[in-house]
Each structure stands twice: as C-alpha cells, then as structure tokens.
C-alpha positions in Angstrom: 0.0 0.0 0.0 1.5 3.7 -1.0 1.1 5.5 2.0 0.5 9.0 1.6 3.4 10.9 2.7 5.7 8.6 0.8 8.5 10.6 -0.9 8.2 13.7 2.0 11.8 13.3 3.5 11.7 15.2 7.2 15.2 16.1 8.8 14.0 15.7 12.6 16.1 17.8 14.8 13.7 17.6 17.5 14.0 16.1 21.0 12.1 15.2 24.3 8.4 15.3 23.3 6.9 18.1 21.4 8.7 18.0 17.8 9.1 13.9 18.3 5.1 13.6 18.6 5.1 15.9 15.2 7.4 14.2 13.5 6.2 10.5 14.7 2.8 11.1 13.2 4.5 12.1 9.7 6.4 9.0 9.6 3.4 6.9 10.6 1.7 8.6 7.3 4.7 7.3 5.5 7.4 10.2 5.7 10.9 9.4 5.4 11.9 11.1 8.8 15.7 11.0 9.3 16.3 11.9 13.2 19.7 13.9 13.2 21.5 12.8 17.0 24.6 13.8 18.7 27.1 11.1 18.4 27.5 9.3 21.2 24.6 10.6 23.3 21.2 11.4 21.4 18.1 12.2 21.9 18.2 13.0 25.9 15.2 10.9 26.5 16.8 7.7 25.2 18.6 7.3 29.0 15.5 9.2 30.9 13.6 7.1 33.3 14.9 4.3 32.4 13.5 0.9 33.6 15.5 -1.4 31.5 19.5 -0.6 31.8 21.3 0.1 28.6 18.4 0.2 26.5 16.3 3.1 25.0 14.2 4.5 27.5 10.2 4.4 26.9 10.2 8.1 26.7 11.9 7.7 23.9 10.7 4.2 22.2 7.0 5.5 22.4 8.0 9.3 20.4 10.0 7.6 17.8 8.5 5.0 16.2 9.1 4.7 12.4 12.2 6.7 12.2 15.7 6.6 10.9 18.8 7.8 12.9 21.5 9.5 12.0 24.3 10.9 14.4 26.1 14.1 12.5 28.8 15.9 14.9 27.1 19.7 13.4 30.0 21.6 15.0 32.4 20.1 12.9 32.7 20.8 9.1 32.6 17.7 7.9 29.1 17.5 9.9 27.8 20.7 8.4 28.7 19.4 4.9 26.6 16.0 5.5 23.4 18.7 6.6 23.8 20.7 3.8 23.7 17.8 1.4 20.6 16.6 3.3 18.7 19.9 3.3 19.5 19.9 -0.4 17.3 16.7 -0.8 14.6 17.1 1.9 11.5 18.7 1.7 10.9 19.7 5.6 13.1 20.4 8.6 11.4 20.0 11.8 13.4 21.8 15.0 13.2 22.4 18.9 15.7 24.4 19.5 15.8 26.8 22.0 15.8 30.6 20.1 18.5 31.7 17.7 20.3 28.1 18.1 20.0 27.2 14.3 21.1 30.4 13.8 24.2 29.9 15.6 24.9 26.6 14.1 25.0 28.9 10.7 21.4 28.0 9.3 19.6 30.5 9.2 16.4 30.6 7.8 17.9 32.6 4.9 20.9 30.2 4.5 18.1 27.3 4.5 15.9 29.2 1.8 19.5 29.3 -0.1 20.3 25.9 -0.3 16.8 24.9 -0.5 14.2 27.1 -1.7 11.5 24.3 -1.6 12.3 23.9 2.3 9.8 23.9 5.0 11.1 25.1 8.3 8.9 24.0 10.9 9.9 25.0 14.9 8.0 24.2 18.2 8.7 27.3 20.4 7.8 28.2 23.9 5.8 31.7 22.9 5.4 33.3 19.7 7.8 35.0 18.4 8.1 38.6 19.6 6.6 37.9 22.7 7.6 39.1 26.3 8.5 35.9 27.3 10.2 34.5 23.9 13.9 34.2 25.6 12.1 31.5 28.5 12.9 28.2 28.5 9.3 26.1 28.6 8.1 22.7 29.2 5.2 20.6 29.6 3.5 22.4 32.6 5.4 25.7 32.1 3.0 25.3 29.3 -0.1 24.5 30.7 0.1 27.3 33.4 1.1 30.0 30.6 -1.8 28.6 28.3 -4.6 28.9 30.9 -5.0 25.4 31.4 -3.9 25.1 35.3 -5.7 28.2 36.6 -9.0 26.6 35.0 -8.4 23.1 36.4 -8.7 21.7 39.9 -11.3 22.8 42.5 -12.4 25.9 43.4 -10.4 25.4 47.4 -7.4 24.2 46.1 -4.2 25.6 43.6 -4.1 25.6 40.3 -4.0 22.2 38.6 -1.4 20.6 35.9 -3.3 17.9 33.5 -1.4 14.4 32.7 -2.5 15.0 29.2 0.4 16.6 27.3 -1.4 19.6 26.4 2.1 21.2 26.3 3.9 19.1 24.2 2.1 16.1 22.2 -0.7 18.7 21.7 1.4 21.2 20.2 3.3 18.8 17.8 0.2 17.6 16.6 -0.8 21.7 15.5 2.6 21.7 14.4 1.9 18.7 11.9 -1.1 20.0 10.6 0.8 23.0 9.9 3.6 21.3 7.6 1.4 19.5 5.7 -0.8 23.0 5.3 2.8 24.1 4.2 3.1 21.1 1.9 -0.1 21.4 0.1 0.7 25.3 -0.2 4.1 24.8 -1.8 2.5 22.3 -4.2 0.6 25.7 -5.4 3.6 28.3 -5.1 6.5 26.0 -6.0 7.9 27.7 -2.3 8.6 26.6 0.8 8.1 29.0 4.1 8.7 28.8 7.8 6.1 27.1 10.0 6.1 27.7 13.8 3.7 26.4 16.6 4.3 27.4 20.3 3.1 25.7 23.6 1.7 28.7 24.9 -1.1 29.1 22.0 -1.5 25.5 21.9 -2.7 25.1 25.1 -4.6 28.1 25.0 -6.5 26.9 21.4 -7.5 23.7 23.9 -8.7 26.1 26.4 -11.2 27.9 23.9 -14.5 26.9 25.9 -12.3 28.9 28.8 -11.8 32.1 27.2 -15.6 32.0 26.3 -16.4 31.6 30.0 -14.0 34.9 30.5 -16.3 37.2 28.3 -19.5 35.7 29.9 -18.4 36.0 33.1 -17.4 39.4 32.4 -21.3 40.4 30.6 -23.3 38.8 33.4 -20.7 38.3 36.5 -21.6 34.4 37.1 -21.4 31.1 35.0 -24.5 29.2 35.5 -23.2 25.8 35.2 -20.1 25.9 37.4 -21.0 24.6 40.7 -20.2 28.0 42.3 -23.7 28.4 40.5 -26.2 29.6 42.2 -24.8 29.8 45.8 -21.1 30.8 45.6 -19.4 33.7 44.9 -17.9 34.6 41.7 -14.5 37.1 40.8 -13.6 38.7 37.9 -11.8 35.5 36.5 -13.0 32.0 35.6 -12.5 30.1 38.2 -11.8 26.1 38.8 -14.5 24.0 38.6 -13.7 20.9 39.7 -15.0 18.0 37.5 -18.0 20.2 36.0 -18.7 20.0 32.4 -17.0 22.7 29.6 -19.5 22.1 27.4 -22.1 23.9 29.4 -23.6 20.4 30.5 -23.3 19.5 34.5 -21.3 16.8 34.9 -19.4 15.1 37.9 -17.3 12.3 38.7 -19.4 9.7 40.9 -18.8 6.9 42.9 -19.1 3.5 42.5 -18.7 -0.1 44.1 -15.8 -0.8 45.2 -14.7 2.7 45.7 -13.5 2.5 49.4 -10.6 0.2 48.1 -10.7 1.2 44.3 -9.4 4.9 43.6 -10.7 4.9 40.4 -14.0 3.2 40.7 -15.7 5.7 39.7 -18.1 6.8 36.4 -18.3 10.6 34.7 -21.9 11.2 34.7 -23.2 14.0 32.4 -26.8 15.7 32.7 -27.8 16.8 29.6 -31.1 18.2 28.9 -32.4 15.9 26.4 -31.6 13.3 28.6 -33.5 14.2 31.9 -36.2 11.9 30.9 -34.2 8.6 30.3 -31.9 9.7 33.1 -35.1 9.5 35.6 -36.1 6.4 33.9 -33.0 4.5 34.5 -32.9 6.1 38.0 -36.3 4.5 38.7 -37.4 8.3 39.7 -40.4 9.1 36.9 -42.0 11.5 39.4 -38.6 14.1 38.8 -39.6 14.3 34.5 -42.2 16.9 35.4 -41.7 18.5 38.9 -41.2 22.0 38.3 -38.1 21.8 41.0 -36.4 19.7 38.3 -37.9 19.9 34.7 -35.8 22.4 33.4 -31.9 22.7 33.3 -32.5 26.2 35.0 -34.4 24.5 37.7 -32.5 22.0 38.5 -28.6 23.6 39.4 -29.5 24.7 42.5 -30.4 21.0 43.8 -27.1 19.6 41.0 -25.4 18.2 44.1 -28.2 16.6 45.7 -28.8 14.9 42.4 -25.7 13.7 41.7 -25.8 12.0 45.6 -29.2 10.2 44.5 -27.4 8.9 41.6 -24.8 8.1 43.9 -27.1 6.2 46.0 -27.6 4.4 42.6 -24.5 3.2 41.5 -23.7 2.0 45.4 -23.9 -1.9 43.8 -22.8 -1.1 40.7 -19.2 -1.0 39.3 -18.2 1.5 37.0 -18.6 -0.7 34.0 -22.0 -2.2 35.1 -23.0 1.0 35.2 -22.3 1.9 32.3 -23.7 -0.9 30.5 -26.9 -0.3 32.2 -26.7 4.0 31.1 -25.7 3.6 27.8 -29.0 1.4 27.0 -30.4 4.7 27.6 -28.3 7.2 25.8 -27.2 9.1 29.0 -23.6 10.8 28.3 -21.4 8.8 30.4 -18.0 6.6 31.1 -15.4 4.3 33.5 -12.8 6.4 34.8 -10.3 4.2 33.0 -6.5 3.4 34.6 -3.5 3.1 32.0 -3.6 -0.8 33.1 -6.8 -1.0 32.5 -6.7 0.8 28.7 -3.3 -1.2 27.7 -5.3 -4.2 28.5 -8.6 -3.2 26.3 -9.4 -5.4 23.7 -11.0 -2.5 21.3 -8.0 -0.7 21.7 -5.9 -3.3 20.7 -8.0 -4.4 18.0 -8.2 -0.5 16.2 -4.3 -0.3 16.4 -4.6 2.9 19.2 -2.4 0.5 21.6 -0.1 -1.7 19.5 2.8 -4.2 20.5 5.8 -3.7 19.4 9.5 -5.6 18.9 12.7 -4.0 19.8 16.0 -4.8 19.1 17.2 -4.1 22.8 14.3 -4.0 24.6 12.0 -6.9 23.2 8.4 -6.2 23.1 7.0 -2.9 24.2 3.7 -1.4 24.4 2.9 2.2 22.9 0.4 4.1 21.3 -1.0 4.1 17.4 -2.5 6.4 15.4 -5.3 8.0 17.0 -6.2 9.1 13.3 -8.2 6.3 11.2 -8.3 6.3 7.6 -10.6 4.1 5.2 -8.0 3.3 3.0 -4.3 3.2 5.2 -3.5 1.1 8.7 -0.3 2.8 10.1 2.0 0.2 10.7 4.0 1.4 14.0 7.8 -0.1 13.7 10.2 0.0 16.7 12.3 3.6 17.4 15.8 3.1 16.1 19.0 2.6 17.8 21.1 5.6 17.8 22.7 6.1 15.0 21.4 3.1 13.5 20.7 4.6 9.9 23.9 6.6 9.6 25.7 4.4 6.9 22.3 4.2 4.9 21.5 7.8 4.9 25.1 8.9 3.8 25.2 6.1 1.6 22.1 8.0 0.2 23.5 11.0 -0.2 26.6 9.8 -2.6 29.1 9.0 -0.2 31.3 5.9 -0.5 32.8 3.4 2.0 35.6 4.9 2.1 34.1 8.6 2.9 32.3 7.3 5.4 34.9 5.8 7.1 36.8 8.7 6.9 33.5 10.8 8.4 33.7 8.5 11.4 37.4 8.8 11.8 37.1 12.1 12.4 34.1 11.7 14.1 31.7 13.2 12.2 28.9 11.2 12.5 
C-alpha cells in the first residue's frame, strides 16, 4: 500500500516530546523522517527514566517510532557538509531548538531558503515569536500554566491544577503537523517553501477555547450558570476552577461507584444533559422528577445539582463502573469508567483499532505504545520499533553519494 506521505523526506532535529510527537505522526503517514543525534549521546530521553539498563528508555521508544537515525557531529565541518547535502534533498526540517540556536549553528532561515528554496522550516517554540517571554525556556507544565490550562483546572479550594494530558507538548506537535502539511499542500501551489512555527503557549490556550468564552461571559453577566459556584457561591472577575463540571455547558461530575472504598478509580463521569432528563429519571427508577417543576428544566435543576448527583450516587452504590455503564448507555445518558493506563493497555478495542499496538525492539523486546489516534478508510499505520542511535547513519550517507571509504573517513574524524 502507497502510504500518503511517501516521498516527504523530514530532517527531525527535535527532541524530548513536542517535535518527536510531530514528527512521529509524519512517519506513521509514510514520511521518510531522518532523526539527526549527537554522536554518542542522542536524543536525551533515550537514557531518561529508564527501567530497563542500557536500552532506550520508553520516553523515547514511544515518540519515535518509524524513524531513521542519523548521528552528525554539526560543529564540525565535515558534519555541516553532510546537513547541507541533506537539506538539499529534503522537503521539511522539523526543529526544537531553543531561540536563535539554528542560527548559531549557521542556518539561518535565509541560508536554508538558499540551499533549499522548496524547504519547509517547521519550529515548536515556547511563545510566539516577539513575545515578552520569547527568551524563556518552557516545558510541559510551564506550558499549561502559561496557556490557561492550570488556573481553570482543579477545584475551586485548592491551587491551580497541571493535566497528565500533554497539552504542552504532544498537543502542540500535533498543530505543528497539521501546519507542515498545510505548508506542503501550499508549496504544491507556489513552488515555495516557508517557515512554520507552533508554540506551547497558543497551543494550550487553542484547547482552552471553551475557557476564554467563560472569561467574556463571566465578564457580561458576573456568574457562569453551570459551574458549581452556581447559584450559591461567589464569583470574581476571573473563571475560576471548577472541579469535574462539564465545559460544554452540560453539568457533569465524577461519581462513585462499588468498590470505591478500596478502588481509587471506581468511579463513572456522569453527564446531565437536557435531552436526557427523561431517560436519566427512567433508569434512576425516579419518573416522578420528569415533570416536577423543581427539576424539569436545566435552570431549575442547578441549585439542587449536588443533591442529584448524591441520588445517583445512592444508585451506582452496587454497581461497578462498567455495570454501570452498561446499564446507562441502554439509555443514551452521556457517560464513562474512569479508566486506569492498566486498564486501557489491557482493552481489547484498543488493541483491536491499532490505538495500543505491540511492538518488537531490538534491545528491549516487546514494548507497548500508542498508534494512530487518526483512522483512515483506506491506510493502517504500521508502527515499527524507534531506532537505535545512529542506526541509519551508513544508509543515509550512503544516500546522499558517499562511499565506503568517505564514510569511514566521516567516522574517523568523528563526524557522524
């Protein structure tokens, strides 16, 4: 099968998580995606947290997968020559530098757009450019509290909260992707490539949309009717955290279940939404709340929101969280298990769709990692192992026209 992205060659000078998510998804698409390493040392998440000794870390195995790698010494002109040769015949470079780095390294982007005036320059950065804060160095949570995710998450009595989700990182590779193939299809018109640039800070905040439309309603009317501070708390001049309520404007909560003395995640999200008050009352065995006037109406009902979600508490006291579940869904009420990471590695539709695969490694056997969350009619991402550093070197120089001999003489002088 011809994979889309077939005959897109991607120098990956990324590292850690952000550009590695970006350029992972390319080369799942079929991208040839050539990870450029420091001889000797790498990627700096191939020896972070490490369970198994000597071998690639799973930081790294599970943001790498389909890639080649090539170890290039860039300080020394013998490295520099090799880079020029492969921007010559690539179509993107993908970087995470910190600012003015490629610069220094003497690419610019005009000495890119010189050798290669079909190159797109794509760069994960912490804040725009030109911001006050362009010179700070920023990671995952730096991220999410710069974005506006941590001041809106958590409850309203306790700090700001960071999400596991990598809202920071994975999330902004994957806007960076979608801007290098926007950059692709754009060059395809113009004949031109451009430079593409993503950073955390606007990343996060494009999650956090639903947030900023809270701000300017909170702001017209001075309360948010369905955050729980609704209609007995107090409300500032800012959003404020709203513990498990819904974004969507839908109350929502995390509820317990059996087994939750002893279980810390036996517990369901249960949504109320208002074309499902009817069904919801049904499968509660409480008929007489479809048309009392203290609960008909979505208006009506948030003041009582907590005494509601205890009845259905009350409910799911025998249940577990998938019985539950099974039960709900035979009435279309919005709901879910609070799922663990054993419990989704172990699910069988997972497994089955390719969004948790198994894969070998050279060094570390079998190892379990994510797919493509994206489906297609017509392609099946085939996830192979991350490569041993340096793995690909020969191959891509051999590539490029070098000989044996050449390359022998690259790694005498340690080149590559």
């Amino acid at each position: 099968m011809t994979k889309p992205l077939e005959g897109i060659k991607i120098i990956d000078f990324t590292h850690v998580q952000a550009g590695p998510a970006c350029t992972q998804l390319l080369a799942w698409f079929g991208a040839d995606v050539i990870k450029v390493e420091r001889p000797g040392s790498g990627d700096v998440t191939r020896n972070q947290l490490r369970d198994i000794p000597d071998a690639d870390a799973l930081y790294f195995t599970m943001l790498n997968s389909n890639k080649k790698s090539l170890t290039l010494d860039t300080k020394k002109p013998e490295g520099k020559e090799v880079l020029e040769k492969l921007i010559r015949e690539s179509d993107v470079l993908v970087e995470n530098f910190g600012p003015g780095a490629l610069d220094r390294m003497g690419f610019s982007w005009e000495r890119l757009n010189e050798l290669n005036p079909k190159m797109i320059v794509a760069s994960v950065k912490g804040f725009s450019d030109g911001h006050h804060y362009d010179d700070l160095k920023v990671y995952e949570n730096v991220a999410q509290c710069a974005g506006g995710a941590a001041s809106t998450t958590g409850f309203w009595d306790g700090p700001p909260t960071i999400s596991a989700a990598a809202l920071g990182d994975s999330n902004t590779g994957m806007h960076l992707a979608i801007g290098i193939l926007t950059a692709l299809l754009g060059r395809d018109k113009t004949g031109k490539g451009q430079k593409v640039a993503v950073s955390m800070q606007d990343s996060v905040l494009n999650l956090c949309r639903v947030k900023l439309r809270d701000q300017q309603r909170l702001e017209r009317v001075g309360y948010l009717e369905e955050y729980p501070q609704y209609p007995h708390g107090e409300f500032s001049d800012v959003v404020p955290r709203g513990g498990n309520a819904g974004g969507g404007g839908q109350p929502g909560w995390v509820l317990k279940c059996k087994g939750w003395e002893t279980d810390p995640n036996a517990y369901i999200y249960f949504t109320i939404q208002g074309h499902a008050w009817e069904p919801i009352c049904k499968a509660l065995g409480k008929p007489e709340w479809i048309d009392d006037p203290a609960y008909k109406t979505a208006e009506a009902r948030q003041p009582h929101i907590f005494e509601i979600f205890a009845t259905i508490e009350e409910w799911l006291a025998d249940k577990t969280k998938f019985e539950a579940v099974d039960i709900l869904r035979k009435f279309d009420i919005p709901c879910a298990p609070v799922l663990t990471m054993k419990e989704l590695a172990n699910d069988p539709s997972l497994r089955a769709s390719g969004t948790i695969v198994e894969v070998p490694h050279k060094k570390r056997g079998t190892y379990l990692t994510v797919g493509s969350p994206i489906k297609f009619s017509d392609l099946k991402p085939e996830v192979t192992a991350s490569p041993l550093l340096g793995e690909h070197t020969d191959e891509v120089l051999a590539s490029l026209g070098y000989s044996q001999q050449e390359i022998f003489n690259l790694r005498e002088v340690k080149a590559v």
